[in-house]
C-alpha positions as CSV (number, residue, x, y, z in Angstrom):
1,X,136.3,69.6,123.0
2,X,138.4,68.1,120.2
3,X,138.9,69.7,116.7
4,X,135.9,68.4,114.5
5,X,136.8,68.3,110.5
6,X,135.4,67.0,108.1
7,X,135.6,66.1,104.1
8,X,132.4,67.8,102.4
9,X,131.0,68.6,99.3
10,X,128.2,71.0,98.6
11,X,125.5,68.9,97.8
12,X,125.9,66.0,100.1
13,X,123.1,64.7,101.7
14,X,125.4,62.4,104.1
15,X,127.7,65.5,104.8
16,X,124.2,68.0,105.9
17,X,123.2,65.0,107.9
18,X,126.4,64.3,110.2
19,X,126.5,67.8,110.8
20,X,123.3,68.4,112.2
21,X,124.2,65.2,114.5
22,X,127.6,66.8,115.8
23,X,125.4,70.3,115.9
24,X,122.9,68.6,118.3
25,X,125.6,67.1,120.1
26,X,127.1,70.3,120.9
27,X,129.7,70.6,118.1
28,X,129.7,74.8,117.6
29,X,132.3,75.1,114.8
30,X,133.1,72.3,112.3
31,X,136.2,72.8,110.0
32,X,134.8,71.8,106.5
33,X,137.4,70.9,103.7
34,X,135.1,71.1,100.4
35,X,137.0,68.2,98.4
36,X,134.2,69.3,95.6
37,X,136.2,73.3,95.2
38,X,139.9,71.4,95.7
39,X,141.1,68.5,94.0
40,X,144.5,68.2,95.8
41,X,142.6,68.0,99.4
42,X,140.3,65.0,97.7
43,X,143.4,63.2,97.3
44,X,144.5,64.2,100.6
45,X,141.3,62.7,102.1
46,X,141.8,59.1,100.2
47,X,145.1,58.7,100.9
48,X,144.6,59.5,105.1
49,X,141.2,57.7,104.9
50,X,141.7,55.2,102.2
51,X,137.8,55.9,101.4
52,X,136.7,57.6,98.3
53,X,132.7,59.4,100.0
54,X,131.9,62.0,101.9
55,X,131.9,62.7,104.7
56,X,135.1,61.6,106.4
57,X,135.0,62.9,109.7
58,X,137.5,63.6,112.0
59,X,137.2,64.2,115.7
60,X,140.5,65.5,117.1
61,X,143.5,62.8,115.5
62,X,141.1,60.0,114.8
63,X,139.1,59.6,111.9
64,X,135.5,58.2,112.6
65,X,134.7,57.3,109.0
66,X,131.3,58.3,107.3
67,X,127.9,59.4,108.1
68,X,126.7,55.7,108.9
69,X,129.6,55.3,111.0
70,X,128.7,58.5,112.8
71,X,125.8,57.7,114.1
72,X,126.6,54.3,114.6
73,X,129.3,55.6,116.7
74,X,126.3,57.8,118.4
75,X,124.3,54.8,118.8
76,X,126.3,53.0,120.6
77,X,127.3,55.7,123.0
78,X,130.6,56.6,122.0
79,X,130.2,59.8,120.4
80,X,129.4,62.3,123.7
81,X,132.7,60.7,125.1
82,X,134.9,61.2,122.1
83,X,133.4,64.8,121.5
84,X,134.3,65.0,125.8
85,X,138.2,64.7,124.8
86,X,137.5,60.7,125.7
87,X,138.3,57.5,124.3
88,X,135.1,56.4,122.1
């Protein structure tokens, strides 16, 4: 399975949510960069992403987006694949 990170902050309903998604699809260990505790890794996150919200999820080298674009992504089947080491 591919690296999982993603750009959190404590209190982010959006972030809890796309966790518990990757959780139930059999994510055990998501690296969490907590943009909210480091201000150089929340500019890190907008310049790789060009997006200013949390999450920003990344699953191996590519960068899925959001929370909405998560399960999107899970909706339309792609995310089992991608989490397989596959092409989403």
């Amino acid at each position: 399975m591919p690296q999982v990170k993603m750009f959190t902050t404590q209190v982010c309903p959006f972030c809890i949510r796309a966790k518990a998604l990757l959780k139930q699809r059999g994510v055990e260990h998501i690296e969490e960069i907590r943009i909210d505790l480091d201000p150089e890794q929340r500019q890190h996150m907008m310049s790789t992403t060009g997006r200013r919200t949390v999450p920003q999820i990344f699953i191996g080298d590519t960068h899925v987006g959001g929370c909405d674009d998560l399960v999107a992504l899970d909706q339309r089947g792609g995310l089992l694949p991608m989490l397989a080491g596959g092409a989403a």
